[in-house]
N, CA, C and O of each residue as an XYZ file, in Angstrom:
708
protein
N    -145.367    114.116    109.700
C    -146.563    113.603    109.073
C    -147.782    114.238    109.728
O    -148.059    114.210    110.927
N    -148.487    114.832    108.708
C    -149.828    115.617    109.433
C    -150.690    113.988    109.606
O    -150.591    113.038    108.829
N    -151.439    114.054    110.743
C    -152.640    113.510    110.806
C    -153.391    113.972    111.782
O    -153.368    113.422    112.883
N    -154.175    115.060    111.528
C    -155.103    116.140    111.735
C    -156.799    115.440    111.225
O    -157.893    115.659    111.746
N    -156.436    114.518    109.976
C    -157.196    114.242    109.397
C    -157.789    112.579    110.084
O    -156.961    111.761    110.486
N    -159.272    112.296    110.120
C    -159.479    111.204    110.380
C    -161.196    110.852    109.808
O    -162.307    111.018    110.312
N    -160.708    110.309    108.541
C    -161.852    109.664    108.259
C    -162.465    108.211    107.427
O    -161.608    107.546    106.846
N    -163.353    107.911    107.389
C    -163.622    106.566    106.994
C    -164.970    106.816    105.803
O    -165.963    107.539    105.877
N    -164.550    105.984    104.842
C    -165.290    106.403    103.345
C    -165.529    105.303    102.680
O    -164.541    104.588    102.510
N    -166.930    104.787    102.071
C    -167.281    103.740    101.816
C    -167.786    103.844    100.158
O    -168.695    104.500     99.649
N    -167.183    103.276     99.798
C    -167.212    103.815     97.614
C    -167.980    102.185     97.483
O    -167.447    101.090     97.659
N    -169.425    102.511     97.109
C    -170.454    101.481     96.590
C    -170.968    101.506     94.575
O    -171.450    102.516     94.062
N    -170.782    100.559     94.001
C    -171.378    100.637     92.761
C    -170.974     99.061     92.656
O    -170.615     98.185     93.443
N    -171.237     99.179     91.202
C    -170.992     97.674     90.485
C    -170.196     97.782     89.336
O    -169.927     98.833     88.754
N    -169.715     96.301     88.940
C    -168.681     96.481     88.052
C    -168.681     97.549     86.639
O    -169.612     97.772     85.864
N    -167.410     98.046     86.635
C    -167.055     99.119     85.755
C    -167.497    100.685     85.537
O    -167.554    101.566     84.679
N    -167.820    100.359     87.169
C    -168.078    102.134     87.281
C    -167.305    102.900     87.490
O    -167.435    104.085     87.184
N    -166.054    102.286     88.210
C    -164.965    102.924     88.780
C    -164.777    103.335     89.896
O    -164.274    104.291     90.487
N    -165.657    101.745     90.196
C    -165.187    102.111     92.407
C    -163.794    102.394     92.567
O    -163.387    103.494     92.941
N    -162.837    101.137     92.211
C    -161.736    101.239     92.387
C    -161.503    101.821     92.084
O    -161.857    102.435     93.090
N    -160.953    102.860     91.246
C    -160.707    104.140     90.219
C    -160.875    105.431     91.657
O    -160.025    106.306     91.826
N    -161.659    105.338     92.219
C    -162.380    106.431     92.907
C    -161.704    106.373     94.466
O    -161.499    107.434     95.057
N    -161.380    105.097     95.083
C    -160.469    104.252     96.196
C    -159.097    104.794     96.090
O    -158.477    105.527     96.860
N    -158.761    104.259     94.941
C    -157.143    105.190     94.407
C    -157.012    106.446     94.426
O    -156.331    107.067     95.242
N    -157.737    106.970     93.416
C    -157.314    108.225     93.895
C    -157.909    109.263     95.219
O    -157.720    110.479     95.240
N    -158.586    108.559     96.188
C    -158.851    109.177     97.440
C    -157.348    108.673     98.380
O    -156.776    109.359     99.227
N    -157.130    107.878     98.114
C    -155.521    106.814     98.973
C    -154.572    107.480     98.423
O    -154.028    108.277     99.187
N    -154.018    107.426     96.956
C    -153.228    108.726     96.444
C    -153.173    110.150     96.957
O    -152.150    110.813     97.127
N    -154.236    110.466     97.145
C    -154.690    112.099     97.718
C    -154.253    112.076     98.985
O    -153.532    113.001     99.359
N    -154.689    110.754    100.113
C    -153.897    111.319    101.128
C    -152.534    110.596    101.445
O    -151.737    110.931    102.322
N    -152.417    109.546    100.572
C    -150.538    109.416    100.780
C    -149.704    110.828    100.237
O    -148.582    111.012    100.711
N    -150.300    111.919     99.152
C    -149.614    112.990     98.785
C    -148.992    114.164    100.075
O    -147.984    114.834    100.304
N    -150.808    113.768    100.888
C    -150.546    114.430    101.797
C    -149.910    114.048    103.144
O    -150.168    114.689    104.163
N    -148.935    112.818    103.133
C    -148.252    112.286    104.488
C    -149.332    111.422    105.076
O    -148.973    110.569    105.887
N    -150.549    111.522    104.791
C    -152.108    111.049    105.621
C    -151.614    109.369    105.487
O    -151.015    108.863    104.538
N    -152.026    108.768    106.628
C    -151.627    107.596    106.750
C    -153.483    106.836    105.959
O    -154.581    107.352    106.166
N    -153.237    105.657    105.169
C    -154.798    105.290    104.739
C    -154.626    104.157    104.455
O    -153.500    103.733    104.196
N    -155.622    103.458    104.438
C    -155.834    101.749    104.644
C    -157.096    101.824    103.308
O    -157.881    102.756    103.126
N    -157.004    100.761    102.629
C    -158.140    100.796    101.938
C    -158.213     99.149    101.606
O    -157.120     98.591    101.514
N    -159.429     98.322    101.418
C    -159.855     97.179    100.828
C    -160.787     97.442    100.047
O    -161.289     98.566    100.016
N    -161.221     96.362     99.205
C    -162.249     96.416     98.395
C    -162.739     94.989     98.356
O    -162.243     94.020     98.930
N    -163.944     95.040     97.474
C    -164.204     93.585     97.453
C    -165.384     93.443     95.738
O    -166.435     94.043     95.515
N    -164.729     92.548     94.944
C    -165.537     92.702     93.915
C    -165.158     91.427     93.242
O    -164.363     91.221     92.325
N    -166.067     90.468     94.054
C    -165.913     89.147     93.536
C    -166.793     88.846     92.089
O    -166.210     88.171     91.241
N    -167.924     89.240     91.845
C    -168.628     88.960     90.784
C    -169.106     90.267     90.069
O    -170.314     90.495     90.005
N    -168.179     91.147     89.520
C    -167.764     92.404     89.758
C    -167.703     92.128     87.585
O    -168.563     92.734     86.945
N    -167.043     91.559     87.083
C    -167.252     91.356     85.606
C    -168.736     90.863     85.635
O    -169.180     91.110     84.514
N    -169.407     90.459     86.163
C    -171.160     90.339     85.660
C    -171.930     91.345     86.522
O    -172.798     91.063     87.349
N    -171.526     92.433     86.234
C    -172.205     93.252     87.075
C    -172.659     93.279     88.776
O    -173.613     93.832     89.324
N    -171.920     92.722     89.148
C    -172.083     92.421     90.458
C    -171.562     93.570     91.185
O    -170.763     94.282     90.576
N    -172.012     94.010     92.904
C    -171.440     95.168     93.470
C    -169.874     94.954     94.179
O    -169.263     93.978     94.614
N    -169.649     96.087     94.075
C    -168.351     96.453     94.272
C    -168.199     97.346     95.395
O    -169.000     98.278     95.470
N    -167.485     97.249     96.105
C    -167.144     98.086     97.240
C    -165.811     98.113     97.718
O    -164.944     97.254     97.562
N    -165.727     99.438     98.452
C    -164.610     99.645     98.365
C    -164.458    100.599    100.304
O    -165.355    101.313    100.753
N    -163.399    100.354    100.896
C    -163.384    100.781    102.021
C    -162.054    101.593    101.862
O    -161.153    100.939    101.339
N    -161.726    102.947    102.221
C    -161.130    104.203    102.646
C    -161.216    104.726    103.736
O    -162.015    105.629    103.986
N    -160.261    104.148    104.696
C    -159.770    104.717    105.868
C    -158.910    106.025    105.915
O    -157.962    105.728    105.188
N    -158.741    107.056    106.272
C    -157.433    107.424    106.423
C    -157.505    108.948    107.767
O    -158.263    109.855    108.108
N    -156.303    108.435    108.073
C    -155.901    108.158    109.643
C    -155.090    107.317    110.164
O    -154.303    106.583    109.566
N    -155.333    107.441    111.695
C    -154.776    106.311    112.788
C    -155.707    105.356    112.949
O    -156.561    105.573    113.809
N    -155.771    104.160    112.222
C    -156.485    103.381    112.421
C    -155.343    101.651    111.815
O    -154.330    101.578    111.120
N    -156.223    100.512    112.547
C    -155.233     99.725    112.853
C    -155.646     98.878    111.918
O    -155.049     97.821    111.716
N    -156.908     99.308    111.115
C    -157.313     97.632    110.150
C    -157.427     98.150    108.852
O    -156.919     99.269    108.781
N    -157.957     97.707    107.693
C    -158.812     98.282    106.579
C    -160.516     98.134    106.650
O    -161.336     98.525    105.819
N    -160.634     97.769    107.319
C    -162.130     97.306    106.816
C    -162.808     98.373    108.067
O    -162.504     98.763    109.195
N    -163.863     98.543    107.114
C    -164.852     99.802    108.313
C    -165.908     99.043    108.837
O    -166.503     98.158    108.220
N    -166.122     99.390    109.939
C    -166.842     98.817    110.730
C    -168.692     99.339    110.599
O    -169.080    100.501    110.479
N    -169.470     98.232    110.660
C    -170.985     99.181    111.071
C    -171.092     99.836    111.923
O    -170.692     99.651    113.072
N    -171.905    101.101    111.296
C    -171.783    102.594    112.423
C    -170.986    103.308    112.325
O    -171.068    104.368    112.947
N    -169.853    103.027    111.487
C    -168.562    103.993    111.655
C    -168.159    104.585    110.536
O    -167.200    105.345    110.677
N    -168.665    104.453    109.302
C    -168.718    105.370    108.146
C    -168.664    106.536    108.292
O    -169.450    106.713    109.222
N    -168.140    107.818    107.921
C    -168.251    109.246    107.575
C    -169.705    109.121    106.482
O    -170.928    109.104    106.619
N    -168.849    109.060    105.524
C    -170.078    109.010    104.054
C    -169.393    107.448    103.353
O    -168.395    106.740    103.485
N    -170.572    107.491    102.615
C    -170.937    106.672    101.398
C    -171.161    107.316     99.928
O    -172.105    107.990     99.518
N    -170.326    107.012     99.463
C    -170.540    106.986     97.898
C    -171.361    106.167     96.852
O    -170.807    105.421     96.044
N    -172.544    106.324     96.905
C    -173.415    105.033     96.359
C    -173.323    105.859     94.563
O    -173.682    106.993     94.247
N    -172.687    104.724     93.654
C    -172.445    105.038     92.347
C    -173.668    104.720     91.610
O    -173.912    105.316     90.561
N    -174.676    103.577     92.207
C    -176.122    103.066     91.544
C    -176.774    103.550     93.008
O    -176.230    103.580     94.112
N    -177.948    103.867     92.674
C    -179.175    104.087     93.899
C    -178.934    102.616     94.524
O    -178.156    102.756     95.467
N    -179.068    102.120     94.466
C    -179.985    100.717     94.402
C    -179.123    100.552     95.594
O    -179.739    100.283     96.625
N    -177.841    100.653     95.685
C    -176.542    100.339     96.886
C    -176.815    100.540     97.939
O    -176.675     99.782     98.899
N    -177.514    102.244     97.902
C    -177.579    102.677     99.163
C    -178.226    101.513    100.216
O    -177.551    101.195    101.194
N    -179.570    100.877     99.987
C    -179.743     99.973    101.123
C    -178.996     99.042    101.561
O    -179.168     98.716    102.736
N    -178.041     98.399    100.832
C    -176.900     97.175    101.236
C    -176.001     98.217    102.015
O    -175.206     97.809    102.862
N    -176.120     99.495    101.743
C    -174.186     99.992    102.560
C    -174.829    101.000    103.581
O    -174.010    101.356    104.428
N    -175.732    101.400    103.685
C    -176.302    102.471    104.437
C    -175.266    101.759    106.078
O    -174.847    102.505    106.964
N    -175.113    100.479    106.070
C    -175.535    100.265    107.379
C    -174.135    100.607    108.208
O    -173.973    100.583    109.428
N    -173.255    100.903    107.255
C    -171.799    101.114    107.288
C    -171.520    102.479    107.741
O    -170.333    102.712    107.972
N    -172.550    103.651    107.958
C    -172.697    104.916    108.345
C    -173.007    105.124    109.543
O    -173.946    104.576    110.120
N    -172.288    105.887    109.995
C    -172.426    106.460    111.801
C    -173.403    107.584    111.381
O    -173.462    108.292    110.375
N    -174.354    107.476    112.818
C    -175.178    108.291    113.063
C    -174.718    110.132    112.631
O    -173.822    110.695    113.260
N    -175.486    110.838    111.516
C    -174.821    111.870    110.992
C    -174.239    111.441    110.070
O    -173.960    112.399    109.348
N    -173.702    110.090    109.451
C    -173.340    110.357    108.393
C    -173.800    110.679    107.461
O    -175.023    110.811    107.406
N    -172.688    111.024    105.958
C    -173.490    111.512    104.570
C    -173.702    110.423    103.772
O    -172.916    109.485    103.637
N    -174.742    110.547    103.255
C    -174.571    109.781    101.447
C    -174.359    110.580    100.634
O    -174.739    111.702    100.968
N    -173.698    110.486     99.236
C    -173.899    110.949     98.107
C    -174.344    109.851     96.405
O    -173.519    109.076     95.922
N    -175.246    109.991     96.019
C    -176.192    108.996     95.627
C    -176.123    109.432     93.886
O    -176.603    110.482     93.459
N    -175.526    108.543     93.141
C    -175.688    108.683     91.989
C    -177.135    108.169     91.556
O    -177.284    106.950     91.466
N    -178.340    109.112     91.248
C    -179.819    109.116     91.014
C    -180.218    110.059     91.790
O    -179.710    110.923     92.505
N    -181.709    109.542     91.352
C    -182.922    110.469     92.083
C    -182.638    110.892     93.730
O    -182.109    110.221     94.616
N    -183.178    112.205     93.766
C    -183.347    112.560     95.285
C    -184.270    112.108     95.964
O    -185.423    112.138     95.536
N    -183.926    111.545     97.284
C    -184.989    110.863     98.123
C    -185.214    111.743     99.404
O    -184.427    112.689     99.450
N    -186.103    111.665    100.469
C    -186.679    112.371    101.092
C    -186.058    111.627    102.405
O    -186.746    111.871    103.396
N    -184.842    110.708    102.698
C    -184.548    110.580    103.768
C    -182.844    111.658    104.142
O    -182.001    111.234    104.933
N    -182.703    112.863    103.467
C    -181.682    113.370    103.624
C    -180.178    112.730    103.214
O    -179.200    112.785    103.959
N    -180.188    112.212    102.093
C    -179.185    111.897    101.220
C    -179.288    112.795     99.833
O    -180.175    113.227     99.096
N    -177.588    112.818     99.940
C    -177.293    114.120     98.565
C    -177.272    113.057     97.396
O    -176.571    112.068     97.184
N    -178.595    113.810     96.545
C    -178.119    113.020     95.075
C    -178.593    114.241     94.030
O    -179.293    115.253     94.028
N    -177.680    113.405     93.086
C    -177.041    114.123     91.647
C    -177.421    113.023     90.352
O    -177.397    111.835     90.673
N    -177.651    113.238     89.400
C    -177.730    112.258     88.401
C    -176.437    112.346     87.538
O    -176.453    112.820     86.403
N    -175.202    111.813     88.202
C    -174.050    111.932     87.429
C    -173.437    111.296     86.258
O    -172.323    111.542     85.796
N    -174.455    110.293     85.757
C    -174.803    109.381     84.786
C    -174.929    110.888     83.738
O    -174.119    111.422     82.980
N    -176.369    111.232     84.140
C    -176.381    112.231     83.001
C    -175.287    113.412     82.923
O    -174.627    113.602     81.901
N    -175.164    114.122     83.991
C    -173.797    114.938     83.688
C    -172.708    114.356     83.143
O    -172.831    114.525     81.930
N    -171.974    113.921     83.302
C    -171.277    112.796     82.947
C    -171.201    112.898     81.042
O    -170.318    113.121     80.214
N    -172.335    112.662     81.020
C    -172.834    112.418     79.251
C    -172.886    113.892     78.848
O    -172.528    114.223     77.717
N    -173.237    114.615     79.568
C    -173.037    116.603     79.320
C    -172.028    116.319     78.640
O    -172.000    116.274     77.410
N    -170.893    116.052     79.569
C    -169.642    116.665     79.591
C    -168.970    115.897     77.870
O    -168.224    116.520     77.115
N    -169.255    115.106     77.726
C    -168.844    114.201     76.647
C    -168.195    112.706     76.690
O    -167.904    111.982     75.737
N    -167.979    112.335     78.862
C    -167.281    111.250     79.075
C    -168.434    110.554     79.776
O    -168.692    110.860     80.941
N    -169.291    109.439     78.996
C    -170.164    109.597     79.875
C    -169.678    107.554     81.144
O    -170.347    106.757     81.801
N    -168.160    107.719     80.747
C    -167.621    106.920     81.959
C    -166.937    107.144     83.277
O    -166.337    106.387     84.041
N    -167.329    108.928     83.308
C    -166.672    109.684     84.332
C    -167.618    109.727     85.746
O    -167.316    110.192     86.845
N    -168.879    109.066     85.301
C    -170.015    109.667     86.317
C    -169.219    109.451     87.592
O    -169.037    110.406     88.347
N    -168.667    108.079     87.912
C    -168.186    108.324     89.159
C    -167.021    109.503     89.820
O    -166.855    109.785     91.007
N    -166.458    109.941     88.868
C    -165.354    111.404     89.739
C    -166.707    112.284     89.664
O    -166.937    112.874     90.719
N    -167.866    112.542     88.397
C    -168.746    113.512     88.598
C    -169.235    113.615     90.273
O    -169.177    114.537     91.086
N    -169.709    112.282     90.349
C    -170.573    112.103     92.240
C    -169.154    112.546     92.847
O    -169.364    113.438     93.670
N    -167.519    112.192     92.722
C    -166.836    112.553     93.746
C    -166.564    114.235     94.140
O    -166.156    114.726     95.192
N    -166.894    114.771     93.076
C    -167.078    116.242     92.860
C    -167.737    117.003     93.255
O    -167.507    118.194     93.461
N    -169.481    115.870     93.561
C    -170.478    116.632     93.499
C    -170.287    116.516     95.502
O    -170.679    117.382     96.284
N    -169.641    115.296     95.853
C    -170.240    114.851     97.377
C    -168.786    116.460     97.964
O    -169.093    117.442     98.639
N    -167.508    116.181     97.456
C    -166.585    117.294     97.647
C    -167.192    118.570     97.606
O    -166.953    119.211     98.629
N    -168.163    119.389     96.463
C    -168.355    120.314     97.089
C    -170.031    120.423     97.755
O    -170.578    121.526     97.738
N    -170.669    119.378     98.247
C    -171.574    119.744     99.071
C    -170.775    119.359    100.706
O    -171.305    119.736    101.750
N    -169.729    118.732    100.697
C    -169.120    118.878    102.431
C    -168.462    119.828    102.729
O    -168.197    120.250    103.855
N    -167.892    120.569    100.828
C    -166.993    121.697    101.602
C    -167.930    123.072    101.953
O    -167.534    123.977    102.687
N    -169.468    123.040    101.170
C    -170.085    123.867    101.739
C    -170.975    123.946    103.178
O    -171.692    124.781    103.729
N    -170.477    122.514    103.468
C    -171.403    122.472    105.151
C    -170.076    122.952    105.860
O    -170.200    122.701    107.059
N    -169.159    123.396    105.664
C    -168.521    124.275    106.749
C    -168.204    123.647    107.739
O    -167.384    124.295    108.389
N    -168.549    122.284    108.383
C    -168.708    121.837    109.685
C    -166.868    121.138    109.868
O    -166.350    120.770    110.923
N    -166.360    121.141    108.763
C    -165.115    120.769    108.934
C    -165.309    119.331    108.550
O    -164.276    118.785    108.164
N    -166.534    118.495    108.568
C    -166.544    117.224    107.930
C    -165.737    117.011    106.539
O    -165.412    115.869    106.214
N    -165.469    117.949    105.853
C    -165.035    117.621    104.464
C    -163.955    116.551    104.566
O    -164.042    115.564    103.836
N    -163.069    116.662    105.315
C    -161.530    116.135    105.620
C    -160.943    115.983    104.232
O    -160.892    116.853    103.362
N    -160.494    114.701    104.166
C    -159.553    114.215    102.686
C    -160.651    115.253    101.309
O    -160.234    115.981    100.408
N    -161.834    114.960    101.617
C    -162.633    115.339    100.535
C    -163.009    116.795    100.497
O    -164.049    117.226     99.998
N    -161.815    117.709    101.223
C    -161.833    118.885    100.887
C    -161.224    119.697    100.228
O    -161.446    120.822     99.780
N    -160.053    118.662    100.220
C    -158.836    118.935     99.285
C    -158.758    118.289     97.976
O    -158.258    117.273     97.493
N    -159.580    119.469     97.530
C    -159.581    119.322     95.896
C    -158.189    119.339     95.247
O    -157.921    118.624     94.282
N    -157.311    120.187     95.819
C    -155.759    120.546     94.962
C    -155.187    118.992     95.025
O    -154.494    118.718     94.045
N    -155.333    117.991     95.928
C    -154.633    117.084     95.991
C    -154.908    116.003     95.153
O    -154.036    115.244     94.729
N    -156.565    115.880     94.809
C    -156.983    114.943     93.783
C    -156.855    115.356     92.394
O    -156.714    114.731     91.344
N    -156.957    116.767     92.733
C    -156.426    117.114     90.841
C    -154.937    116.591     90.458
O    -154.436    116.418     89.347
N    -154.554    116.455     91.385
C    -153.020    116.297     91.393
C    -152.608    114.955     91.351
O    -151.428    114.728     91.082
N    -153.486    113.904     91.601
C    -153.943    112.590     91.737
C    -154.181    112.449     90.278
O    -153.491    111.563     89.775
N    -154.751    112.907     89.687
C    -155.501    112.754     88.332
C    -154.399    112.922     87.446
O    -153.868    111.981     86.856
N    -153.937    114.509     87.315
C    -152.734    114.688     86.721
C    -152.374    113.601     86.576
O    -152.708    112.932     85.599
N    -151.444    113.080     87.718
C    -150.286    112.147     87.717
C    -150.699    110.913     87.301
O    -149.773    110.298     86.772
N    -151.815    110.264     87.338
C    -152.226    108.890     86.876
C    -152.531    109.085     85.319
O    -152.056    108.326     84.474
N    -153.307    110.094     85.029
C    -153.581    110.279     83.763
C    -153.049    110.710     82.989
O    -153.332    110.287     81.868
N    -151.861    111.905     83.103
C    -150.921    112.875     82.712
C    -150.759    112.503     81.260
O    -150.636    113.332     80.359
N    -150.769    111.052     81.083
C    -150.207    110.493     79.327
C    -151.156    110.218     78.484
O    -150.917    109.809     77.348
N    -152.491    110.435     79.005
C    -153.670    110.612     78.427
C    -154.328    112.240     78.617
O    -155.349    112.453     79.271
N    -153.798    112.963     78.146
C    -154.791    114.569     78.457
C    -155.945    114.808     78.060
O    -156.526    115.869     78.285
N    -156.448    113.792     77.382
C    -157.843    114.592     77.000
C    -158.376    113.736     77.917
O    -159.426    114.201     78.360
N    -157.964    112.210     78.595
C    -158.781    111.556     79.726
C    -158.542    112.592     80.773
O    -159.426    112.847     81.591
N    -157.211    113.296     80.790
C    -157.038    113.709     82.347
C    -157.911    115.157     82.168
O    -158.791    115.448     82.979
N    -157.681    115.751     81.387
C    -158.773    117.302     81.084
C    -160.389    116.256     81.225
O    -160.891    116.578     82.302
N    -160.814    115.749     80.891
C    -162.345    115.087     81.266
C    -162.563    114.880     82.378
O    -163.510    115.293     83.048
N    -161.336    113.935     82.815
C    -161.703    113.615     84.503
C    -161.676    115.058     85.676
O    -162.400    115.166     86.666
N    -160.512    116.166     85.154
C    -160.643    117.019     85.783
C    -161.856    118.125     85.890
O    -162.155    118.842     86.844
N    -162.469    118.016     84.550
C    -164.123    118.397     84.286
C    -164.850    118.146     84.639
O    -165.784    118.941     84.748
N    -164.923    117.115     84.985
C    -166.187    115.855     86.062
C    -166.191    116.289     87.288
O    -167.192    116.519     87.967
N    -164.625    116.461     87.727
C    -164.482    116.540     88.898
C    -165.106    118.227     90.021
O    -165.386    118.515     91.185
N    -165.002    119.042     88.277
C    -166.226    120.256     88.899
C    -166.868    120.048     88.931
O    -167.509    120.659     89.787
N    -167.644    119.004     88.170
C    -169.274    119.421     87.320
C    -169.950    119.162     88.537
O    -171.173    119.282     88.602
């Protein structure tokens, strides 16, 4: 079992964006790869639009739940998240921010609208997982970890979607855009 890999990933939105959707197949991606991963979520008022979150460990680690300060990145699916989850990020960590760009050094994309490019416009969340995948795999710093391995989430997708192809060809479209 490789575990080379060690990181902690915090998937923020509200109901029916596809936190969970986005949890799975990061936990899929690294059970493919032997990667040991812990994940919880929590989405109690989650049918009235309420936020949703979702915790992705994976590694040697002994709990599910991530601790404050100890985040890699955040996946914020609505702007609005980032201030409730920021606090879940270790010093250096990333955001990737579905909306406007802000001036405190968080990556954002409007994947709402790409999303609607593409013709699925319920994909925005793999769009942001696409977009945060290739801005870590271009910082070089080796931060990418799980989220560098694109071959493994396509492969994630495949297999969940495989009996739907025009969902799984969309989601795999998003997942460049």
């Amino acid at each position: 079992m490789s575990t080379g890999i060690r990181q902690q990933i915090v998937v923020s939105g509200v109901g029916g964006q596809g936190v969970l959707f986005i949890a799975r197949l990061l936990a899929e991606a690294a059970m493919a790869r032997g990667l040991p991963v812990f994940t919880s979520e929590t989405h109690g008022m989650a049918q009235r639009g309420g936020t949703v979150i979702a915790h992705i460990k994976v590694g040697a680690f002994a709990s599910p739940l991530i601790r404050a300060g100890q985040a890699d990145g955040l996946l914020a699916l609505v702007a609005e998240n980032v201030a409730l989850h920021t606090y879940f990020l270790r010093p250096g960590g990333w955001t990737a921010v579905n909306g406007p760009s802000g001036s405190d050094g968080r990556w954002a994309h409007d994947a709402t609208a790409a999303a609607r490019t593409l013709g699925q416009p319920r994909a925005a969340n793999v769009v942001l997982l696409g977009f945060a995948m290739g801005r870590l795999t271009a910082r070089g710093d080796g931060a990418a970890g799980l989220l560098g391995e694109r071959a493994a989430l396509e492969a994630v997708i495949q297999a969940r979607l495989g009996a739907r192809p025009a969902m799984a060809a969309a989601a795999l479209a998003a997942l460049e855009d």
